[in-house]
C-alpha positions as MATLAB code, in Angstrom:
seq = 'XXXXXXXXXXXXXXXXXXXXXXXXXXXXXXXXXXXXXXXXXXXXXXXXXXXXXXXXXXXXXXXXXXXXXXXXXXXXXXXXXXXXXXXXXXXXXXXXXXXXXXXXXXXXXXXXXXXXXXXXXXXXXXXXXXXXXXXXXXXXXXXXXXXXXXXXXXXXXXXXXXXXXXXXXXXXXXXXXXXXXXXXXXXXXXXXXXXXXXXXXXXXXXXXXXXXXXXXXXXXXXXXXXXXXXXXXXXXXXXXXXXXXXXXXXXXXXXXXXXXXXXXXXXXXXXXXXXXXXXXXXXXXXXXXXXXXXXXXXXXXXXXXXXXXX';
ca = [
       0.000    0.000    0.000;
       0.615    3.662   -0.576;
      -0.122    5.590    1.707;
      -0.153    9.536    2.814;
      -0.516   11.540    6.059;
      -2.119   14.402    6.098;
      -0.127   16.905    8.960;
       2.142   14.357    9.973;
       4.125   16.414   12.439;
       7.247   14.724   13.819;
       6.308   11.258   12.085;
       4.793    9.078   14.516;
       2.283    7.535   12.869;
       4.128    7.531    9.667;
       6.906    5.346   11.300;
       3.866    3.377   12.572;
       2.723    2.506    9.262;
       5.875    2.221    7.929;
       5.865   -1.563    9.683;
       2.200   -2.095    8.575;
       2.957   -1.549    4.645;
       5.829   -3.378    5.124;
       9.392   -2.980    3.300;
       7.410   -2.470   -0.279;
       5.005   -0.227    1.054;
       5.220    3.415    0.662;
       4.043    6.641    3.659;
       4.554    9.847    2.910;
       4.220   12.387    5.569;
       3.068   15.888    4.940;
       3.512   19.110    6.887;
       3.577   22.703    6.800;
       6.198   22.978    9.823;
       9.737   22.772    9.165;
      10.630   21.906   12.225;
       8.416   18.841   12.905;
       9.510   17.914    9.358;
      13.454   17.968   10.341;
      12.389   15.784   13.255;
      10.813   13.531   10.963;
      14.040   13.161    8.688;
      16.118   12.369   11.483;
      14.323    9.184   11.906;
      13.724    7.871    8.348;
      16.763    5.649    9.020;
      16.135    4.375   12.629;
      13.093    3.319   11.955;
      14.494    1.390    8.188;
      16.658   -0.565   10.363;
      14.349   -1.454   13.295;
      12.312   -2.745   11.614;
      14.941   -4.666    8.771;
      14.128   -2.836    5.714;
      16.897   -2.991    3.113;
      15.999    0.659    2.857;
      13.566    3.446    4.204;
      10.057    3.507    3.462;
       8.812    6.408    4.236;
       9.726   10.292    3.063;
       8.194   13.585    4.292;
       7.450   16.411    2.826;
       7.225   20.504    3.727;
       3.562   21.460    2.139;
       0.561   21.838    2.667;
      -2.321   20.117    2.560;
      -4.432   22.325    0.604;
      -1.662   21.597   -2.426;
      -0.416   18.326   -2.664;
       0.386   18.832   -6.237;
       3.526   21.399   -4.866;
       5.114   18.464   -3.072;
       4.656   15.843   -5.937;
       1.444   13.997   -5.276;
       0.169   12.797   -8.344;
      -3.180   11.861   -9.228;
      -4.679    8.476   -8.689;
      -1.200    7.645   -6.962;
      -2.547    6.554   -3.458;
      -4.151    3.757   -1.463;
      -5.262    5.105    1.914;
      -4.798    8.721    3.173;
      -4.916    9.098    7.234;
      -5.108   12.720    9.152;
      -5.463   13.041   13.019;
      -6.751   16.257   14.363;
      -5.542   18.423   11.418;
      -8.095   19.232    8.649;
     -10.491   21.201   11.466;
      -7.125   24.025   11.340;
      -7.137   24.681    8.009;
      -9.295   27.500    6.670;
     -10.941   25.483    3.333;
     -11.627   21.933    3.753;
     -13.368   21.344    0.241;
     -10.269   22.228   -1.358;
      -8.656   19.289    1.399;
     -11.191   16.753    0.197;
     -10.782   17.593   -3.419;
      -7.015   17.102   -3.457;
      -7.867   13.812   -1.410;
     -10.300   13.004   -3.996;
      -7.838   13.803   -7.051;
      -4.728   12.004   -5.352;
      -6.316    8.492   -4.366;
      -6.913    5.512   -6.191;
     -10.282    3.859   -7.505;
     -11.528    2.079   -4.219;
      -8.983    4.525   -1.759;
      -9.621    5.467    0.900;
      -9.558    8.636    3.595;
      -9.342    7.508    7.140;
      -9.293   10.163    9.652;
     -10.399   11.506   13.486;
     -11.018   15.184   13.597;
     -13.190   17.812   15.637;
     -17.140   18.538   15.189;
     -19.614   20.488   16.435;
     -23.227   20.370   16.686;
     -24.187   23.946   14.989;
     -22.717   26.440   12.654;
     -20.323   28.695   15.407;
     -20.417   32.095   15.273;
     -17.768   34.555   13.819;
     -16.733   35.696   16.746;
     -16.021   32.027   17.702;
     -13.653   31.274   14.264;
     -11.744   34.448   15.024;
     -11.021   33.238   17.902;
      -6.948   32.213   17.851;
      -6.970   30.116   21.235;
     -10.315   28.085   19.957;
      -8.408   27.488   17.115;
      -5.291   26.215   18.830;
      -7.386   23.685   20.771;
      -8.948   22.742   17.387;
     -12.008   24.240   18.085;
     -13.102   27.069   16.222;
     -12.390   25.197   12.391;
     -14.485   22.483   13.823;
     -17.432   21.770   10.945;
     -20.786   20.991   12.072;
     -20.800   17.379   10.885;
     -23.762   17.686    8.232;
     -21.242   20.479    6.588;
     -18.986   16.787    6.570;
     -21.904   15.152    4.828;
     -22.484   18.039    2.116;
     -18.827   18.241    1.138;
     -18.277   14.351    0.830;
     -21.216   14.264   -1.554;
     -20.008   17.403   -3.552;
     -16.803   15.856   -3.767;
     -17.799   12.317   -4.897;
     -16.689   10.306   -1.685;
     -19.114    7.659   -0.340;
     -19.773    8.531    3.262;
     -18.686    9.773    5.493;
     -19.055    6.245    7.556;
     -18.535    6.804   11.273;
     -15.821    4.615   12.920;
     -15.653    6.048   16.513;
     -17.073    8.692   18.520;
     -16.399   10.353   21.965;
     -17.665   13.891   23.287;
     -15.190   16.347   23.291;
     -14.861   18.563   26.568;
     -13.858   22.280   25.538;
     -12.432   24.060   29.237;
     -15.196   26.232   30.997;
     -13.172   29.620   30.426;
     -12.540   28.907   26.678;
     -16.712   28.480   26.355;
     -18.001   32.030   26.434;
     -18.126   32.674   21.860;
     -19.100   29.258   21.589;
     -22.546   29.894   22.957;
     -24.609   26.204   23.434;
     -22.184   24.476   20.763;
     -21.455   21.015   21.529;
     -18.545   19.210   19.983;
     -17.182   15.485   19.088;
     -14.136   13.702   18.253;
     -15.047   11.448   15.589;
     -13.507    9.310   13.005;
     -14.834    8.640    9.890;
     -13.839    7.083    6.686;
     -14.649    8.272    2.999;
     -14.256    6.099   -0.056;
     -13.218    7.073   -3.871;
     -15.770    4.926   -5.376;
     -16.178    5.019   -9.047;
     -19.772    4.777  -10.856;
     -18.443    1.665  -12.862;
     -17.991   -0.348   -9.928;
     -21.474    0.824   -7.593;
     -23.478   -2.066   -6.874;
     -26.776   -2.803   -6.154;
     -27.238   -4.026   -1.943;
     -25.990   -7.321   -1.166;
     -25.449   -9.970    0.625;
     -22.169   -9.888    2.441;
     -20.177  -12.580    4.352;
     -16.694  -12.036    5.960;
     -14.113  -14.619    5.158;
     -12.397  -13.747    8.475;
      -9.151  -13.467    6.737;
      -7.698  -10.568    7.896;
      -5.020  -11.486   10.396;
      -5.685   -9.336   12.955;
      -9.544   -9.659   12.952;
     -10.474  -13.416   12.021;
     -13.726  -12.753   13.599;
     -15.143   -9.927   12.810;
     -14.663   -6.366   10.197;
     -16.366   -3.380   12.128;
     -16.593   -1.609    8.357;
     -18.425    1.289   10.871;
     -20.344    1.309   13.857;
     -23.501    0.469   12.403;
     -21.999   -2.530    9.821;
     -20.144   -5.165   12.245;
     -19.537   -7.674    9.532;
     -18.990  -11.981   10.410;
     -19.036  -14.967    8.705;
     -22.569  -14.665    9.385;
     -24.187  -13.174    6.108;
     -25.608   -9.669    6.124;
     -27.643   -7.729    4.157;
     -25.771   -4.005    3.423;
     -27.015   -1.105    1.458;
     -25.791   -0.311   -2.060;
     -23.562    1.618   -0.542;
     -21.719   -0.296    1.435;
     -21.694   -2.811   -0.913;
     -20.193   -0.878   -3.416;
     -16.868    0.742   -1.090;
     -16.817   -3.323   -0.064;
     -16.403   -4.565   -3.539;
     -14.294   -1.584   -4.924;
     -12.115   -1.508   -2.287;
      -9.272   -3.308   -0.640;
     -11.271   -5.229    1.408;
     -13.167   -7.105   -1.758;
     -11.144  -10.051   -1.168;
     -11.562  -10.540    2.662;
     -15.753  -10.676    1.288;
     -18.064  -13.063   -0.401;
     -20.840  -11.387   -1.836;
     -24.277  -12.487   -3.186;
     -27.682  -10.364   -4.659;
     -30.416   -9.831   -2.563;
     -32.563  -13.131   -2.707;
     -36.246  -11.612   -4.481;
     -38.962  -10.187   -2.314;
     -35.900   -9.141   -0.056;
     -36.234   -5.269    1.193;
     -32.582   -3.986    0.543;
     -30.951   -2.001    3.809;
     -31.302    1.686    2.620;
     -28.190    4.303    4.170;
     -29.529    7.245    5.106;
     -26.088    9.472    5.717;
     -27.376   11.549    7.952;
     -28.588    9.073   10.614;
     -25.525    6.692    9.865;
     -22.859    9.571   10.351;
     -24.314   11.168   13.085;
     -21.598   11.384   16.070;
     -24.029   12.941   18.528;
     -26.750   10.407   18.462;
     -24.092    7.320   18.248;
     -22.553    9.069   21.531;
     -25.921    9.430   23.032;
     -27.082    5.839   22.850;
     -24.163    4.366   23.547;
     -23.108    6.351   26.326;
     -20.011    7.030   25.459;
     -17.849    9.186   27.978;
     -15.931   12.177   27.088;
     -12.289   12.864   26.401;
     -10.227   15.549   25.088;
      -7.577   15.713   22.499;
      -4.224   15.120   23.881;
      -3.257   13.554   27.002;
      -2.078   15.428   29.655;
       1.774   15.537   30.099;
       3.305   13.271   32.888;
       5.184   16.839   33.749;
       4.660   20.119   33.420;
       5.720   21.413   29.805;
       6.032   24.926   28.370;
       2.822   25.498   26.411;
       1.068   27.876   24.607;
      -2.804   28.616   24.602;
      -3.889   25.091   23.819;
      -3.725   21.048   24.181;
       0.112   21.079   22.721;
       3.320   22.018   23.794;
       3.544   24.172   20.308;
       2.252   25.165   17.169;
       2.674   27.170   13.999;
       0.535   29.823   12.748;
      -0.377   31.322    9.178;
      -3.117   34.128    8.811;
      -6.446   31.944   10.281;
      -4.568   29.083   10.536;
      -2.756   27.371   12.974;
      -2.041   23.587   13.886;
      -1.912   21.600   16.520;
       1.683   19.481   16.848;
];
């Protein structure tokens, strides 16, 4: 696999994939800080020979991720794309999911955990520099999520996890009655040529570390027990890497087919609510005391609107 991250700061989960893809894999990291990129270099070897590669596997780049094209991302060049708590900083994320879009594969895929909110905040809360530090104020009310993946051409978003996210009490005042959510979510590149009608899916249980089960999202935990699943879902199954891990048969007649409706399958609030899920925040605290800035990390860079967590 090929894959790229999106604000991949010093490199950590870079060097983590770097083992997953194995030697003939490929990550890319990409990041508008220089500094967190210099880290990143400084590692490409360690990690090559921990792990027994003949040679490194994994290259990052200074860019951003509004313009992948500047740092040599072609098109149709990538399996899997992952971000973690960056696309909420930056000021335009249509133009983010359209150079996702344009860079992956037929069947790739964007996995990624960001920042939502409930409502639309106000302006006073997006000017706010500190709310955007603690990768509040670029939060998008998840139905803006919804809208752009469609306008884009992704299917989804499909929700993978959900926890409420606690903003502090003194940091509340412009956000008014906003509530917010860490979420992940995944969004598929799936061409019209290979959409499907809803099938009949059963899980070969051949993916090593999951031989029982494939939670494809939190409402589609597939088993070797067949399933029903929407067109949808049947379509990013069969287009994507996963097709081979699947056996897949129509709809036997008279069967009603499992209809997605996006905005009650991607809805992190409700999932939160009925499961009772407790809340967290978005970086552990530090085992001791660190210099910080306004915010969850110990620092950050800044351009115009934007800034980004480390």
């Amino acid at each position: 696999m090929k894959i790229l991250d999106l604000g991949s700061g010093s490199g950590q989960d870079c060097f983590v994939l770097s083992k997953l893809v194995g030697e003939h894999g490929h990550v890319t990291g990409v990041d508008m800080t220089k500094e967190q990129v210099d880290v990143a270099n400084k590692y490409i070897k360690y990690h090559a020979d921990q792990f027994g590669y003949s040679k490194p596997n994994t290259d990052f780049k200074l860019g951003e991720m509004e313009h992948l094209s500047d740092v040599g991302i072609q098109d149709s060049s990538l399996d899997i794309i992952i971000s973690n708590c960056v696309v909420n900083l930056t000021a335009d994320k249509s133009v983010v999911l359209k150079e996702a879009y344009r860079v992956l594969k037929d069947g790739g895929e964007v996995y990624f955990s960001d920042v939502y909110t409930d409502t639309k905040l106000s302006e006073e809360a997006r000017k706010d520099e500190v709310l955007w530090g603690e990768c509040v104020s670029g939060a998008l009310h998840w139905k803006e999520l919804v809208e752009l993946s469609k306008e884009v051409g992704f299917s989804g978003p499909h929700l993978v996890t959900a926890r409420p996210f606690v903003v502090e009490e003194h940091l509340r005042k412009p956000l008014g009655d906003a509530q917010f959510v860490s979420a992940t979510y995944r969004l598929f590149k799936v061409p019209e040529s290979c959409k499907t009608e809803a099938s009949r899916v059963t899980y070969k249980g051949t993916i090593e570390e999951s031989p029982e089960e494939f939670k494809f999202n939190v409402h589609n935990i597939l088993t070797k027990t067949p399933k029903d699943v929407s067109s949808d879902v049947a379509s990013v199954l069969s287009a994507s890497r996963f097709s081979k891990h699947f056996e897949f048969q129509p709809l036997e007649p008279g069967t009603t087919a499992p209809i997605d409706d996006v905005y009650i399958e991607a809805d992190p609030f409700a999932y939160c609510a009925s499961n009772k899920v407790a809340p967290g925040a978005c970086c552990p605290k530090p085992a001791k005391p660190v210099e910080q800035e306004n915010g969850c990390c110990p620092k950050r860079a800044k351009t115009g609107n934007e800034a980004r967590c480390c």
